[in-house]
C-alpha positions as CSV (number, residue, x, y, z in Angstrom):
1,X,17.0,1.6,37.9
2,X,16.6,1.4,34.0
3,X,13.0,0.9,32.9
4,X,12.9,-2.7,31.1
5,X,9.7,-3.9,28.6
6,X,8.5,-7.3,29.7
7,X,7.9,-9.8,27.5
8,X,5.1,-9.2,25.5
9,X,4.7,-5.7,25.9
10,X,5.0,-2.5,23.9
11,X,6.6,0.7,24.8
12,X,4.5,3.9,24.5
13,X,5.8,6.3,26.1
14,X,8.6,8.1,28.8
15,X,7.3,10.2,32.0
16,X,9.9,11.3,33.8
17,X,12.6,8.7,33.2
18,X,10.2,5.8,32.6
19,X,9.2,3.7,29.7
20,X,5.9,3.6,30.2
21,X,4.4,0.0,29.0
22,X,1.0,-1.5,27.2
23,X,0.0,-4.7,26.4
24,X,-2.1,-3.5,23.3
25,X,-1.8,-0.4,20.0
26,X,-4.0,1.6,21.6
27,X,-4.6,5.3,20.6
28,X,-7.3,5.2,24.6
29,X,-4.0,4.6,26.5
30,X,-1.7,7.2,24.7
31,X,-4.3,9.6,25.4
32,X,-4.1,8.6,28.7
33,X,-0.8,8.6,29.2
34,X,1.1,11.7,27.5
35,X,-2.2,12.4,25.4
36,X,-3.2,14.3,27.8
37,X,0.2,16.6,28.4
38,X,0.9,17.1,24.8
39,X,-3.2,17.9,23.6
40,X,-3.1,15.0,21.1
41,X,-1.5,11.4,20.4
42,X,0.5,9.6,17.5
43,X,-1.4,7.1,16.0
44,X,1.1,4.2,14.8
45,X,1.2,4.6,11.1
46,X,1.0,0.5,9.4
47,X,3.3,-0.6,6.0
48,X,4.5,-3.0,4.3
49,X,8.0,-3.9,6.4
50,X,10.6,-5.4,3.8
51,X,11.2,-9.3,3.8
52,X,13.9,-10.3,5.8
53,X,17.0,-10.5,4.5
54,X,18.2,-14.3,3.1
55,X,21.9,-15.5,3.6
56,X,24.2,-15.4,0.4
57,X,21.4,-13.0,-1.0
58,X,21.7,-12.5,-4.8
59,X,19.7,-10.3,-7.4
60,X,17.3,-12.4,-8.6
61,X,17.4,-13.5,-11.7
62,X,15.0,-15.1,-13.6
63,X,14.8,-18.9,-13.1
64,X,14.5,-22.1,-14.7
65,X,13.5,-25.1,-12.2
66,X,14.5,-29.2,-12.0
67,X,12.9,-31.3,-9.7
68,X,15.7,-30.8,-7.2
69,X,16.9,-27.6,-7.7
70,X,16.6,-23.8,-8.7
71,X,19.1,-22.2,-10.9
72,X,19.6,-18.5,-12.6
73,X,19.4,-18.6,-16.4
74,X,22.3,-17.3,-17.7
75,X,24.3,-17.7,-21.1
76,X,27.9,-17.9,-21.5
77,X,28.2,-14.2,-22.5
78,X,26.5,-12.8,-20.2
79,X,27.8,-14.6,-17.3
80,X,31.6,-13.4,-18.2
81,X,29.9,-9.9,-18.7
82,X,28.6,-9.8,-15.3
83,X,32.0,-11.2,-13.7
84,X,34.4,-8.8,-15.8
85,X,31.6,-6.2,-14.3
86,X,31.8,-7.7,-10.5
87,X,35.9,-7.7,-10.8
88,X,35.9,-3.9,-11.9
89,X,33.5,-2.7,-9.4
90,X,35.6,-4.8,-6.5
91,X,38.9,-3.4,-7.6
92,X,37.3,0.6,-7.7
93,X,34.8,0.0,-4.7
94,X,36.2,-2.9,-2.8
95,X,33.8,-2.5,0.1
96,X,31.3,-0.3,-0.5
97,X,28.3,-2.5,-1.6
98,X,29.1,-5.0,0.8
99,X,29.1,-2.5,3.7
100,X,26.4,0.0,2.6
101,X,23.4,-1.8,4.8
102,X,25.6,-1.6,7.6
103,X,25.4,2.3,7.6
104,X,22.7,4.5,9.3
105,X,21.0,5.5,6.3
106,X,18.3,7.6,6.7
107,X,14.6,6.1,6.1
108,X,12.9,8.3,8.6
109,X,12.5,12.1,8.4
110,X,10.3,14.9,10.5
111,X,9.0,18.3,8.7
112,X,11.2,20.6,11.6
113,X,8.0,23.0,11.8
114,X,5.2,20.6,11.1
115,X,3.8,17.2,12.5
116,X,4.6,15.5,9.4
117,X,6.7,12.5,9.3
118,X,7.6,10.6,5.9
119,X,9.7,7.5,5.8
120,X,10.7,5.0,3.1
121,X,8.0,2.0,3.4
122,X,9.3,-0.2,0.0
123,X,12.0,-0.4,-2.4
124,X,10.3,2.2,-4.6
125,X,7.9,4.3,-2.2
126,X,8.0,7.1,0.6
127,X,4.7,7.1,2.7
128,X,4.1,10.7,4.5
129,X,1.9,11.1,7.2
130,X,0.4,14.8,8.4
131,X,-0.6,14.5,11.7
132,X,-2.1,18.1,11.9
133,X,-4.3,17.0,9.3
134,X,-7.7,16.4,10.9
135,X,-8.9,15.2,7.8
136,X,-5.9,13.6,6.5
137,X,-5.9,10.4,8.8
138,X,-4.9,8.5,5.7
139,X,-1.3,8.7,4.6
140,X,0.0,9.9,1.1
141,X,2.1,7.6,-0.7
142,X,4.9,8.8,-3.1
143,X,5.8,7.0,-5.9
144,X,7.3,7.3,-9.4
145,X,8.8,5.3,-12.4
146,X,12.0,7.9,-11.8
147,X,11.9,6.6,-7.6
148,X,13.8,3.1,-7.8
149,X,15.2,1.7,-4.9
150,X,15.1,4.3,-3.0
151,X,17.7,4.9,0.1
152,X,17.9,8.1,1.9
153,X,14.9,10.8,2.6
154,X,14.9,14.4,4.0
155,X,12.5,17.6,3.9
156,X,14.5,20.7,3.4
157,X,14.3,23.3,6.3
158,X,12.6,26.3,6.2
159,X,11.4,25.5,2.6
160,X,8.0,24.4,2.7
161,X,6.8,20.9,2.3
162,X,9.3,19.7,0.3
163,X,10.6,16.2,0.3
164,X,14.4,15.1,-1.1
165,X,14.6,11.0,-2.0
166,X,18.0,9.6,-2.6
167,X,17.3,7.1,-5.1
168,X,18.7,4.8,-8.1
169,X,20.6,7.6,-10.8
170,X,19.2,10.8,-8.5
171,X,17.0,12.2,-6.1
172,X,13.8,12.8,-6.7
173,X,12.0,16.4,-5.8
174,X,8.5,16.1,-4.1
175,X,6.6,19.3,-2.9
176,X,3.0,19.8,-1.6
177,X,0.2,21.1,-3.6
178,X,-3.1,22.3,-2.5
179,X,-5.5,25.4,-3.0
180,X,-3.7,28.1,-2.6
181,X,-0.3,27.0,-3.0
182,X,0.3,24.9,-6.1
183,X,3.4,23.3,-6.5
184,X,5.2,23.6,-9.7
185,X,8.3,21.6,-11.4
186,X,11.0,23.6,-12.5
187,X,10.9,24.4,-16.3
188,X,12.1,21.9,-18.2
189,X,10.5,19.1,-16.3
190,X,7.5,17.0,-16.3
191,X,5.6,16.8,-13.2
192,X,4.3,13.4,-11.8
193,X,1.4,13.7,-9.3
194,X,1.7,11.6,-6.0
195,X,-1.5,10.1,-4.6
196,X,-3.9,11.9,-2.9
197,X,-4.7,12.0,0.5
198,X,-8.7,12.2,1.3
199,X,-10.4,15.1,2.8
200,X,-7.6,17.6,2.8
201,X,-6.9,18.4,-0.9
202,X,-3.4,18.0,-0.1
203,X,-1.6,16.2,-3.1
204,X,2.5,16.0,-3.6
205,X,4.0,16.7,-6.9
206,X,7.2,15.6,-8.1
207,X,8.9,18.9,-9.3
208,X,12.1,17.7,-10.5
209,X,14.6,14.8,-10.8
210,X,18.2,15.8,-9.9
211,X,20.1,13.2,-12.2
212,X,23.4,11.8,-10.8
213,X,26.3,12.0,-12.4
214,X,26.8,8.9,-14.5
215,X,23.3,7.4,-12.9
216,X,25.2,6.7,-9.4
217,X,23.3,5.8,-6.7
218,X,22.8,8.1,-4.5
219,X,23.0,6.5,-0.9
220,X,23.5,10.1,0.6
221,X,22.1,13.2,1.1
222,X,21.5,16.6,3.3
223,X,20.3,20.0,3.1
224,X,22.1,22.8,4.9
225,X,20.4,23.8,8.0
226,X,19.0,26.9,6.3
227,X,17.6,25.0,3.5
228,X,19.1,27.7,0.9
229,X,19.0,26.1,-2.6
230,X,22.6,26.3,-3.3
231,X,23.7,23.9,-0.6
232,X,22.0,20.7,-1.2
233,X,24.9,18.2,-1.0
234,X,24.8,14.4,-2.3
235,X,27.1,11.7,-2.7
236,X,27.2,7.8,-3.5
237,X,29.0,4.7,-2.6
238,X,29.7,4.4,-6.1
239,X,30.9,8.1,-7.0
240,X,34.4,9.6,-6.3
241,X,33.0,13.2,-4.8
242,X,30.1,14.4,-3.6
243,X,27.6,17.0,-4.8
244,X,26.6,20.5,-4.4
245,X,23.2,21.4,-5.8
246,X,21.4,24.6,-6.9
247,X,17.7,23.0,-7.1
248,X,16.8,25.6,-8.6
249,X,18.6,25.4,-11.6
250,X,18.9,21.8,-11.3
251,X,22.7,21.4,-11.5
252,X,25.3,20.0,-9.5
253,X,28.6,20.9,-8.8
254,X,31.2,17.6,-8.0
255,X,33.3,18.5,-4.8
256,X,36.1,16.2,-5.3
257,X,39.4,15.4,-3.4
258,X,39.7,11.9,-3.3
259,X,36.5,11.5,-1.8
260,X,35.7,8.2,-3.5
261,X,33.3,5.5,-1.5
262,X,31.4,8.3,0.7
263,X,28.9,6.5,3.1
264,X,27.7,9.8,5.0
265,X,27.0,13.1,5.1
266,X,26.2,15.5,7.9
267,X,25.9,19.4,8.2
268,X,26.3,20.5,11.6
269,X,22.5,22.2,13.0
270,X,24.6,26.1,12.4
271,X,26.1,25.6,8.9
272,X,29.5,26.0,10.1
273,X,30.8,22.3,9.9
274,X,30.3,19.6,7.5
275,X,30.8,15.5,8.0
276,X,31.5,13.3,5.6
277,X,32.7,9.6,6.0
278,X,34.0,6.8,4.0
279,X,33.9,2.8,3.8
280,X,38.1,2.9,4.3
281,X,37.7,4.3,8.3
282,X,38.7,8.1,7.3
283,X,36.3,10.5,7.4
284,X,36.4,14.6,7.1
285,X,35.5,17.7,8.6
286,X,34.6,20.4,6.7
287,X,34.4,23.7,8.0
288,X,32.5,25.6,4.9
289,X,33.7,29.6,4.7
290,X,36.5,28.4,2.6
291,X,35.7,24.8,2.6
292,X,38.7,23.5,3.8
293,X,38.9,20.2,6.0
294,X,40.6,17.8,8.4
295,X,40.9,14.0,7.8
296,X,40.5,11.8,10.3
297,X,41.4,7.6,10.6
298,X,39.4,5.2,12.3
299,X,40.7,2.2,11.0
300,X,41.3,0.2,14.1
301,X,37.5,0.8,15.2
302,X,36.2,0.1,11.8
303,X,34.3,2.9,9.6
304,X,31.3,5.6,10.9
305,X,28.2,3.8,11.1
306,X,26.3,6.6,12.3
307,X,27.1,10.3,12.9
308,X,24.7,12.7,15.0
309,X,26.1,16.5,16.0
310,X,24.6,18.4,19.0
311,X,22.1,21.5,19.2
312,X,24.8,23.7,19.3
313,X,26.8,22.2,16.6
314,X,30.0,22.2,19.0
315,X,30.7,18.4,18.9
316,X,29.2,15.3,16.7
317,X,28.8,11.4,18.0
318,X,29.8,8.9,16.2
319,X,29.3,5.4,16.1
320,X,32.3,3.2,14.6
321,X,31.8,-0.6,12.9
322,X,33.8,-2.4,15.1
323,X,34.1,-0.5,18.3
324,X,30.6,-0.5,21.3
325,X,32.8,2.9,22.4
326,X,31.5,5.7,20.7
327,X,33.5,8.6,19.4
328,X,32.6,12.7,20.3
329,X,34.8,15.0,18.4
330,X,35.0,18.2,20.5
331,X,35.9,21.5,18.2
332,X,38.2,23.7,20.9
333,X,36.9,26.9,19.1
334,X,34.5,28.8,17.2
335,X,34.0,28.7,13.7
336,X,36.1,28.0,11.6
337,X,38.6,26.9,13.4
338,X,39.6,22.5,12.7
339,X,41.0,22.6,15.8
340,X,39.3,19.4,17.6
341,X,39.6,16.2,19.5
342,X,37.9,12.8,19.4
343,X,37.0,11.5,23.0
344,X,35.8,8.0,24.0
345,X,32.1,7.9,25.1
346,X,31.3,4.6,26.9
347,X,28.0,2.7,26.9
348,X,29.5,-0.3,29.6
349,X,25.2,-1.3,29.8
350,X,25.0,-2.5,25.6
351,X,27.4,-5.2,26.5
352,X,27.1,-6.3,30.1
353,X,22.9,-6.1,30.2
354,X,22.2,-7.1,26.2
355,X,25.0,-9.7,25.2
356,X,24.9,-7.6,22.3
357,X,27.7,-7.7,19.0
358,X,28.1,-4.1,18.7
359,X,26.3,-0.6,17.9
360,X,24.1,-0.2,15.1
361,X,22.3,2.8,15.1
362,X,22.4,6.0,17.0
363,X,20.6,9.2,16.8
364,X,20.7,12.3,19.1
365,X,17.7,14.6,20.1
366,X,17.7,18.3,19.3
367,X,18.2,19.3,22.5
368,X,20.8,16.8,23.1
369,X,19.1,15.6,26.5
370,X,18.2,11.8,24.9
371,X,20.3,9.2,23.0
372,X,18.9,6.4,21.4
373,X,21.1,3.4,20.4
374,X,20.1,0.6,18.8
375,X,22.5,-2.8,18.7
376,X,23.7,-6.2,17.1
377,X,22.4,-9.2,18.4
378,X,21.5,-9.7,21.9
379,X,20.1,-12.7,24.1
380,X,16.9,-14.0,24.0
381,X,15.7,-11.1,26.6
382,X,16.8,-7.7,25.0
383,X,17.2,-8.8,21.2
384,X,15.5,-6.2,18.9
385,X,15.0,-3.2,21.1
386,X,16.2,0.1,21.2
387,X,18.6,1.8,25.0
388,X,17.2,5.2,25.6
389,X,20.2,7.4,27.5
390,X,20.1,10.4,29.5
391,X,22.5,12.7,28.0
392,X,24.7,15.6,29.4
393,X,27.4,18.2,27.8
394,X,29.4,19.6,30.4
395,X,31.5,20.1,29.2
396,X,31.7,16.8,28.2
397,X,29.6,14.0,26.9
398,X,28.5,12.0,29.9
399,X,25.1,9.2,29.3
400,X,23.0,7.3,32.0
401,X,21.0,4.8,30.7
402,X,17.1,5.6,31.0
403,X,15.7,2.3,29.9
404,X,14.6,0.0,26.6
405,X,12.0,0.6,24.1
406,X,10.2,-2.7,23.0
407,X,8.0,-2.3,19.3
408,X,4.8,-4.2,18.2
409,X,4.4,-7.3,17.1
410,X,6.3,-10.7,17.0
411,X,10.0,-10.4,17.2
412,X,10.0,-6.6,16.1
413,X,13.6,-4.8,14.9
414,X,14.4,-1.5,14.7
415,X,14.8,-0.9,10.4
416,X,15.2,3.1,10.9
417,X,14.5,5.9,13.5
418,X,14.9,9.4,14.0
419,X,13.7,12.4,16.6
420,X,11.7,15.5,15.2
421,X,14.2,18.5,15.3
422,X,12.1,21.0,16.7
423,X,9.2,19.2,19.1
424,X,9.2,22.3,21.7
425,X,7.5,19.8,24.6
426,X,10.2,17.4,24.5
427,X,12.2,14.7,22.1
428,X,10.0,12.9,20.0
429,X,11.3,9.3,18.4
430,X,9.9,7.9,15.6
431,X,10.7,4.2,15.0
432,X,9.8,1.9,11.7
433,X,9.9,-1.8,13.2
434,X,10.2,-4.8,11.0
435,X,6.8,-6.1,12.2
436,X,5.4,-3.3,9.8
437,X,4.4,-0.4,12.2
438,X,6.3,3.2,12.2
439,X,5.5,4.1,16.3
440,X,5.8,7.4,17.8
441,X,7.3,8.1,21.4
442,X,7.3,11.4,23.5
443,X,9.8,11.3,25.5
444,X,8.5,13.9,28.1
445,X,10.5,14.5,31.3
446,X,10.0,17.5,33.7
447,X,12.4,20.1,31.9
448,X,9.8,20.4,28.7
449,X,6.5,18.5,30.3
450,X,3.6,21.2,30.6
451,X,2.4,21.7,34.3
């Protein structure tokens, strides 16, 4: 039977297929609970959570106020400027800004060799956390005139501690720098220091600024699995390609091919395969010895939400707009062969158990044993919290669900979540709830749990 949170509670952990409850953030329980398989717990790390989003939101605009009402200030001029601007942007990008929060976008990202987690806590700011940092209990916040509204986040494998942050007109280049290995910004850059965190020395610099092409948002971004410099790829909501960068040189080079409105990219864990998705329900597979692809249409389920490929790189989940069926497309042979097939993969408990409206996040654990799915809606009861799945491959995608994770505080929502990649004693979720905690949660069961 699937574990449920009461009322009231918080979720802290999984042993063995159950969602172990508390009543209280409490870093005495976790130690008691997987603290004392694992050696050490995860402290929830507190932020500012975003306000919550207002119908018929507008930018705001700077008012001028009557006794009964509240109105932008706006001249003649400028007001035709901004609906000759509105009318151009609709007719290029019908969709895109509309649908962009609707995507999984990524605002949660784990070092793959390190206990450090970073995750977009404002508009402008990425907060990082080092949990092997005995010292460094404190978390670093990253900030910079350059980092505006910032979307996506992701360290780069196998390249140190550095940090890429999709933001307004670029990404923005962070790296750690302490005694005896100082970061330093490629030439022809100016170098903005982050704040520091106290006790360890460690500080993080910001070593470059990748500008976009024509100051496009960038609302995308990954690093090939082997983190070499060329291969840094980009794209926008508002760009007709997306980007391959050498970061060490600092330049980009446009991919294009009618790739306008991209609201995802994905490399597949082995380099062979990448995914890229678009607003208008097609999206691509690339396979990238000769970067050539196969388009796909998934207009009657809506566009890809969320994409998530397995260890092995042999098959990717997706999750569609309209559809509670997910998607697994299945490559019938080895690289770099396109030869695949999209399956249905049902999830019958989101809509009988939660009432919910849909699917609206999904992410996959590196060893492709846990699934967790967050939804629209739901009743009164299971509103607001995230299904874990048990997950199996062979040889196809089968799912039982495990039970529900509840977070902190009053009426708490998922914003953003993600597992560490390489967390040898099991999958590890991290979670940033609306209530303004990012929580931690081992997922331990008896095929990684130390005896």
């Amino acid at each position: 039977m699937a574990s449920f949170p009461p009322p009231g509670s918080l979720t802290l952990c999984e042993l063995n297929r159950d969602l172990i409850t508390v009543d209280a953030l409490s870093d005495g329980r976790a130690d008691q609970t997987y603290g004392k398989h694992l050696g050490f717990v995860f402290s929830p790390v507190p932020f500012q959570p975003p306000p919550p989003p207002l119908e018929n939101d507008v930018p705001e605009q700077e008012p001028t106020t009557t006794a009964a009402v509240t109105v932008p200030r706006k001249g003649p001029l400028a007001l035709l400027q901004g609906l000759v601007n509105e009318c151009l942007r609709r007719l290029v990008y019908p969709n895109d800004v509309h649908l962009l929060p609707e995507v999984n976008l990524q605002g949660v990202s784990w070092h793959l060799n390190r206990h450090i987690i970073s995750f977009i806590s404002g508009p402008n700011q990425v907060l990082v956390r080092d949990y092997e940092d005995p010292d460094g209990k404190d978390s670093i916040i990253l900030t910079n005139e350059s980092q505006r509204d910032v979307k996506v986040l992701e360290w780069r494998p196998n390249g140190g501690r550095m940090l890429a942050v999709g933001c307004k007109s670029g990404i923005c280049i962070w790296s750690a720098s302490y005694p005896g290995n100082t970061a330093s910004a490629r030439s022809g850059t100016i170098s903005f220091v982050g704040s520091l965190s106290r006790g360890s020395g460690i500080r993080y610099l910001l070593v470059d600024f990748l500008r976009s092409q024509n100051g496009e948002h960038v609302s995308a971004l990954t690093w090939s699995p082997d983190g070499r410099y060329p291969f840094k790829s980009s794209a926008s909501y508002e760009s007709s390609s997306f980007t391959v960068w050498d970061v060490a040189q600092g330049v980009g080079t446009p991919i294009r091919r009618g790739l306008g409105g991209i609201s995802m990219l994905k490399w597949s864990p082995t380099g062979d395969y990448f995914f890229a998705s678009k607003f208008d329900g097609t999206f691509y597979l690339w396979e990238t010895n000769t970067w050539t692809s196969e388009q796909w249409s998934s207009t009657s389920s809506g566009f890809v939400k969320c994409a998530t490929w397995d260890p092995d790189g042999r098959m990717v989940l997706l999750a569609f707009s309209k559809s509670s069926t997910l998607g697994s497309v299945h490559f019938a042979s080895k690289p770099p062969s396109l030869d695949t097939h999209l399956l249905p993969v049902e999830l019958p408990e989101i809509l009988s158990l939660t009432g919910s409206q849909g699917i609206e996040k999904i992410e996959w654990d590196n060893s492709g044993e846990r699934l967790a799915v967050s939804f629209k809606g739901g009743d009164d009861v299971y509103g607001g919290l995230i299904a874990i799945y048990d997950t199996r491959r062979t040889p196809l995608i089968s799912t039982s669900l495990i039970g529900f994770i509840r977070g902190p505080g009053e009426n708490p929502k998922p914003i953003s979540f993600s597992f560490h990649g390489k967390f040898k004693q099991g999958p590890l979720l991290s979670v940033c709830w609306s209530s303004g905690f990012c929580c931690t949660y081992p997922l331990l069961f008896r095929s990684h749990m130390l005896t």
